[in-house]
C-alpha positions as CSV (number, residue, x, y, z in Angstrom):
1,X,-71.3,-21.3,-226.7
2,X,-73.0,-18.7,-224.2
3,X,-72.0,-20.7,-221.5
4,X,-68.0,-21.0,-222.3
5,X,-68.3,-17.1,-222.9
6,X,-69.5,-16.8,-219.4
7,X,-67.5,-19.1,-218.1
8,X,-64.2,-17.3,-219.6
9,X,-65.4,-14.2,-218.2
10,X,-65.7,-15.2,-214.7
11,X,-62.3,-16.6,-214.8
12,X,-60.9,-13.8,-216.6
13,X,-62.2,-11.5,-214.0
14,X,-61.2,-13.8,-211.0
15,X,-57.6,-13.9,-212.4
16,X,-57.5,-9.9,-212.6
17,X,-58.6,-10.1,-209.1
18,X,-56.4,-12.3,-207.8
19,X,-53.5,-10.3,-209.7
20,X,-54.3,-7.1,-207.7
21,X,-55.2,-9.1,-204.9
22,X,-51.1,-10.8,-205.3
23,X,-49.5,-7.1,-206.2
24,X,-46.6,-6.3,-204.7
25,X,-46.8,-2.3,-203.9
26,X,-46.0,-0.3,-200.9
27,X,-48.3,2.0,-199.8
28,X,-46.3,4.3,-197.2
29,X,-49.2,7.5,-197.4
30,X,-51.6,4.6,-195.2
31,X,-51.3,5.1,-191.7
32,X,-52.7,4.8,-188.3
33,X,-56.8,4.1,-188.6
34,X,-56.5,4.3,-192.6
35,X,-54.0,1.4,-193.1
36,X,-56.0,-0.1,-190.1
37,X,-59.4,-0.2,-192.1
38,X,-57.7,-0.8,-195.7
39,X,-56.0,-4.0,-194.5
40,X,-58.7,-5.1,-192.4
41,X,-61.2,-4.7,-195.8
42,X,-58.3,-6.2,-197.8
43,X,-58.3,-9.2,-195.5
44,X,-61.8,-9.8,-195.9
45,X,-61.5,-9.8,-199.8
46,X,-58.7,-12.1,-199.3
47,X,-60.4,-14.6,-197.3
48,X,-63.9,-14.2,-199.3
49,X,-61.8,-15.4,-202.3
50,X,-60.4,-18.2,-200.4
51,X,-63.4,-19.6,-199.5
52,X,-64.4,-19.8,-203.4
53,X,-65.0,-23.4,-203.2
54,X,-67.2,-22.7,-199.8
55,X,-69.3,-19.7,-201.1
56,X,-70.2,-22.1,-204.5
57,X,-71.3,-24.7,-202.8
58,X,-73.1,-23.6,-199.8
59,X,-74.9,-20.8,-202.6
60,X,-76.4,-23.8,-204.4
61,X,-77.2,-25.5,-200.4
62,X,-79.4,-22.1,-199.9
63,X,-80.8,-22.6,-203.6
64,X,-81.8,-25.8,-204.3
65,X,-85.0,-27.0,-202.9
66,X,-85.5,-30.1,-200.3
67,X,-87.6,-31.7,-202.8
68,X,-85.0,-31.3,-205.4
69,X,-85.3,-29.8,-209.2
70,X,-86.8,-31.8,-212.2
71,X,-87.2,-34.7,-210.1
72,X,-83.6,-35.0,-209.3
73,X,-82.7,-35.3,-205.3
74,X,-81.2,-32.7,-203.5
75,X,-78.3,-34.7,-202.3
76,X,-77.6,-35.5,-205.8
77,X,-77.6,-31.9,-207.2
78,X,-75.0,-30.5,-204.9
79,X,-72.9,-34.2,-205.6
80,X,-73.3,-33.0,-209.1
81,X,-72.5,-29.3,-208.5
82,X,-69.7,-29.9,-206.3
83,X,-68.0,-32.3,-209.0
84,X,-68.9,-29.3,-211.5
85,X,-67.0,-26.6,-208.9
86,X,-64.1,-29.1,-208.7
87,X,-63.6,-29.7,-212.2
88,X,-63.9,-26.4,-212.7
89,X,-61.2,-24.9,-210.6
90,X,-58.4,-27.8,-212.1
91,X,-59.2,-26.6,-215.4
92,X,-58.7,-23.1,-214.5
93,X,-55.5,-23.6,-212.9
94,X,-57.1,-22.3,-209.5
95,X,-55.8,-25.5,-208.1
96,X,-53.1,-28.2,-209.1
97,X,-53.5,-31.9,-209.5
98,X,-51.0,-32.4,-206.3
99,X,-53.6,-29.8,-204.5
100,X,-56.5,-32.0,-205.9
101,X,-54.9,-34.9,-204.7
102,X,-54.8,-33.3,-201.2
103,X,-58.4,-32.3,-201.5
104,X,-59.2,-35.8,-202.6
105,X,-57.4,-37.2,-198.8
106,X,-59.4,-35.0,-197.5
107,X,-62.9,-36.1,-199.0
108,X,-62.1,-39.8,-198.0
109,X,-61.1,-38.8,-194.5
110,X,-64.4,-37.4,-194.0
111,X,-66.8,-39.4,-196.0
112,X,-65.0,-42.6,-193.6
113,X,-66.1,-40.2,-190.8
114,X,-69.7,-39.4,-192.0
115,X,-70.1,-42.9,-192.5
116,X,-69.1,-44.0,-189.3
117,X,-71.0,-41.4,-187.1
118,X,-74.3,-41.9,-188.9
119,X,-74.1,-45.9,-188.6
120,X,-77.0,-47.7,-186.6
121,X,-74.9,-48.1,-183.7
122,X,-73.6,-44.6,-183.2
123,X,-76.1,-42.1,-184.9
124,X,-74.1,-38.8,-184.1
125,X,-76.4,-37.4,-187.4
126,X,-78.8,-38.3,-190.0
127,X,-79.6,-37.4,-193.5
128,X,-82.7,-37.6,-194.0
129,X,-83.5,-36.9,-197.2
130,X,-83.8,-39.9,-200.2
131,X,-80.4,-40.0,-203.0
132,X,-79.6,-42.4,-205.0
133,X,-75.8,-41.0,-204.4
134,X,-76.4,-42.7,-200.2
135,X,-73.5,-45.3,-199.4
136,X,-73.7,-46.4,-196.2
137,X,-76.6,-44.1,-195.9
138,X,-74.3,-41.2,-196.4
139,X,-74.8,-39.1,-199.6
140,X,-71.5,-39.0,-201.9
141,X,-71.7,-35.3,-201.5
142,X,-71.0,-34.8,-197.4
143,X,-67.1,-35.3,-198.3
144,X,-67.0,-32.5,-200.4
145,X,-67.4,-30.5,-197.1
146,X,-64.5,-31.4,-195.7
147,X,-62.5,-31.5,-198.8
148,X,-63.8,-27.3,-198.9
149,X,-62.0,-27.1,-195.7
150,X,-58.9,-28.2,-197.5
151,X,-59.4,-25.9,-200.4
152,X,-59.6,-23.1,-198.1
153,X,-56.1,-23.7,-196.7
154,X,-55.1,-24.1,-199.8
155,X,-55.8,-20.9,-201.6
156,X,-55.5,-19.2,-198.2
157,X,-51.4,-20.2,-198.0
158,X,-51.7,-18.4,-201.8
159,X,-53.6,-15.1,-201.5
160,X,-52.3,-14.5,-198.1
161,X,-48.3,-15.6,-198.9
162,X,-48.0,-17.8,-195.9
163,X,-45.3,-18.6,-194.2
164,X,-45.3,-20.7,-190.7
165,X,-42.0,-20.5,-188.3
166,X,-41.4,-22.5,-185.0
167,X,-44.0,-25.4,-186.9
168,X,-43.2,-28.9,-185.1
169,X,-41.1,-31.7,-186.7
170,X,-43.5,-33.0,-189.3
171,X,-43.6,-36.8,-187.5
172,X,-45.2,-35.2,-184.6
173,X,-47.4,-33.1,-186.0
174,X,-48.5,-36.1,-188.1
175,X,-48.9,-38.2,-184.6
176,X,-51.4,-35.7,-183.2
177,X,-52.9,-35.5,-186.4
178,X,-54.0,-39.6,-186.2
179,X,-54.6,-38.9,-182.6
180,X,-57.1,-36.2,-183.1
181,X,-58.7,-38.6,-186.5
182,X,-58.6,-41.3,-183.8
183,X,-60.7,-39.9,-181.3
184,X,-63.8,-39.1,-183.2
185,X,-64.0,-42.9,-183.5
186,X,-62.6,-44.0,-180.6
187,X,-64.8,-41.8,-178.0
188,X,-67.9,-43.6,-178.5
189,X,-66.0,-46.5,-177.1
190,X,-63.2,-45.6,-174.6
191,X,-64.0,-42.1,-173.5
192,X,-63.7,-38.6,-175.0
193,X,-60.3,-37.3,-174.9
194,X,-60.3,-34.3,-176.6
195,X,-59.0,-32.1,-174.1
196,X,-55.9,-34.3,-173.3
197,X,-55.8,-34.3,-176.8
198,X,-56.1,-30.7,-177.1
199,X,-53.5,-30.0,-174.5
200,X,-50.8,-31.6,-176.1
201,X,-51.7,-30.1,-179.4
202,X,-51.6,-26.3,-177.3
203,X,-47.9,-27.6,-176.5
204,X,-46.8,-28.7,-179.8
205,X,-47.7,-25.6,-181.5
206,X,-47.3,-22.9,-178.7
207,X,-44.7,-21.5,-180.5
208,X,-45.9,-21.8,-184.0
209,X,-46.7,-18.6,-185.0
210,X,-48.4,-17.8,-188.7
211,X,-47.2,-14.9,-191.2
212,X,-49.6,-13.5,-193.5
213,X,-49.9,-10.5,-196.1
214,X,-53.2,-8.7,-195.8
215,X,-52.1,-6.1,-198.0
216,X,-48.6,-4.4,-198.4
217,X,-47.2,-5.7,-194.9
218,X,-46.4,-8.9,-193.2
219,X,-48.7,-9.7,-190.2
220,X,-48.4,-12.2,-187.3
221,X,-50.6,-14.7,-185.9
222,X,-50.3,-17.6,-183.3
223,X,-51.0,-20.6,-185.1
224,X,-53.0,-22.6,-182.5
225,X,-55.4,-19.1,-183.1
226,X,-55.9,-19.1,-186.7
227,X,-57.4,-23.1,-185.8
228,X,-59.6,-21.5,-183.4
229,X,-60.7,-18.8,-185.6
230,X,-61.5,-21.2,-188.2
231,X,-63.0,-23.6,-186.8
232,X,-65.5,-21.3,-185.6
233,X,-66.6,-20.5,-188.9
234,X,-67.2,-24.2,-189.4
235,X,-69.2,-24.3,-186.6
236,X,-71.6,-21.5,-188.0
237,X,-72.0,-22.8,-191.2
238,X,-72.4,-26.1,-189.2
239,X,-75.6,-24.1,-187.7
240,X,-76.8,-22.9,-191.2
241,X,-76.4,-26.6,-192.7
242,X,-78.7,-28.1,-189.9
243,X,-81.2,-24.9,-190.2
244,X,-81.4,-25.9,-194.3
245,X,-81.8,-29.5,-192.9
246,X,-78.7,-31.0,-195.0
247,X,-78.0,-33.0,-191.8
248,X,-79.8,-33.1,-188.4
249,X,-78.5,-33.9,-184.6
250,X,-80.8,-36.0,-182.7
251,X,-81.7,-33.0,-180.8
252,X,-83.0,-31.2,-184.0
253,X,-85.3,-34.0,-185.3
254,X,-88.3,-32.7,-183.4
255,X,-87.5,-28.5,-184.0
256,X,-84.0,-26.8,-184.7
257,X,-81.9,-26.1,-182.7
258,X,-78.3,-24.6,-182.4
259,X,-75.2,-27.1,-182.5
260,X,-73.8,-27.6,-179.3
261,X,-71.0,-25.2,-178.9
262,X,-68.6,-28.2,-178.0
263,X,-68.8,-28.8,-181.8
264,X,-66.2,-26.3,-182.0
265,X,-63.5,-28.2,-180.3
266,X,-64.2,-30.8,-182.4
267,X,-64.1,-28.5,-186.0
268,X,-60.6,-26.4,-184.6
269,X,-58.9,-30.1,-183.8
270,X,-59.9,-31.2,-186.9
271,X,-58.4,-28.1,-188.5
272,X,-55.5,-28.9,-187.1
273,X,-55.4,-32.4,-189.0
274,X,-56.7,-30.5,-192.2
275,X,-53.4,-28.2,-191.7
276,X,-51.1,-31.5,-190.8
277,X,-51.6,-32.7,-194.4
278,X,-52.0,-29.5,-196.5
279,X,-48.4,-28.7,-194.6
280,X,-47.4,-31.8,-196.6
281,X,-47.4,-30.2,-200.3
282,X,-43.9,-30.1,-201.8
283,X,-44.5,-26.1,-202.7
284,X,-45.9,-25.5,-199.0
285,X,-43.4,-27.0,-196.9
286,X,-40.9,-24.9,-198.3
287,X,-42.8,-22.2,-196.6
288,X,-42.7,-24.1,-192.6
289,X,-39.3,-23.7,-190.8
290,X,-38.9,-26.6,-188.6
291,X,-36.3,-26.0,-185.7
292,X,-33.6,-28.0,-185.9
């Protein structure tokens, strides 16, 4: 009973927020440095709140011990809590089934991934840890990371009122999208080409450009730098997953130490596949203009 209280409290003051957060009200008296600072701390809420999924799930990565809790592995706790967060944000009407079923592309994409990369012929990564949740030697949980990207997009298009113009035709964008999904498999085998890659991708969305709502006023951003942008944030919470030992790189059996910086490349063209099918959802693509 305590804990549906709680649990009706927390959404009840996440829903006020995002109403204030959604508000519609000119503020003409904020100018110059003021409106600077006030949109810039508004934007930070904003994307804080969008990374709800994130925050939940990399607080319980920080809390739960390596050797687990009441003799449960640690892999398996944050599989459970993850499920827990998911369910959670359906129920609450934070996300919709045609979102979850996005979310749930998303977690197969990357579990096929994680599987892949820490096979005995490739080992990109290990996890070392015991979990009875291991398939393939990959614990169930690992997709959940790349279905949070997913979720971030998600409630990002929301709280931010997205809009993208100048996006591609939606057949190439889904091309690069399986030639960028390609590549991580394909590189251990026949070459990296990422940067070719990459190249064509700065071509195809040069002129994509990304509106967004940080407070009372719509903002502009080139698309191809919001990929950037995020996958850098990937990348550091890449660093902070290898630190807590979720995962290690060959290189970080013996001591830790930082993930190559070319792993950003890797996170912002994956973004860019991420994008390529949340850009899909019926009540998102009537956001994109397409150019005829």
């Amino acid at each position: 009973m305590a804990a549906q209280l709680l649990a009706r409290m927390s959404l009840l003051r996440l829903s006020v927020l995002d109403d204030h957060l959604l508000r519609q009200i000119e503020r003409p008296h904020l100018t110059g440095s003021l409106r600077f600072v006030v949109e810039f701390l508004y934007f930070g809420i904003k994307e804080a709140r969008a990374c709800l999924f994130v925050g939940l799930f990399f607080a319980a990565v920080f809390t739960v011990p390596r050797d687990g809790i009441w003799n449960i592995p640690r892999y398996d706790l944050l599989l459970i809590f993850a499920f827990v967060i998911q369910a959670w944000m359906i129920l609450a009407k934070l996300e919709t089934l045609d979102e979850l079923k996005a979310i749930t592309l998303f977690h197969i994409i990357g579990f096929a991934l994680e599987v892949f990369k820490t096979s005995s012929g490739i080992r990109s990564w290990a996890y070392p840890d015991f979990a009875y949740t291991k398939l393939f030697g990959v614990p169930l949980f690992s997709g959940f990371m790349y279905a949070a990207v997913g979720s971030y997009i998600i409630q990002a298009w929301r709280l931010f009122e997205l809009r993208v113009v100048h996006h591609p035709p939606y057949w190439m964008a889904g091309v690069m999208a399986l030639l960028i999904y390609a590549n991580f498999f394909t590189h251990h085998y026949i070459g990296d080409y990422r940067w070719y890659i990459a190249a064509c991708a700065l071509g195809l969305y040069a002129r994509a450009t990304v509106i967004f709502r940080p407070l009372d006023r719509d903002r502009k951003m080139p698309l191809l730098l919001s990929f950037v942008l995020i996958g850098l944030f990937i990348w550091l919470a890449e660093n902070i997953s290898t630190f807590f030992s979720i995962w290690k790189y060959p290189n970080q059996l013996g001591a830790w130490s930082a993930v190559h910086v070319g792993k950003w490349s890797s996170w912002s063209l994956l973004i860019v596949m991420t994008f390529t099918i949340v850009a899909n959802l019926k009540h998102i693509r009537e956001r994109i203009h397409v150019p005829a």
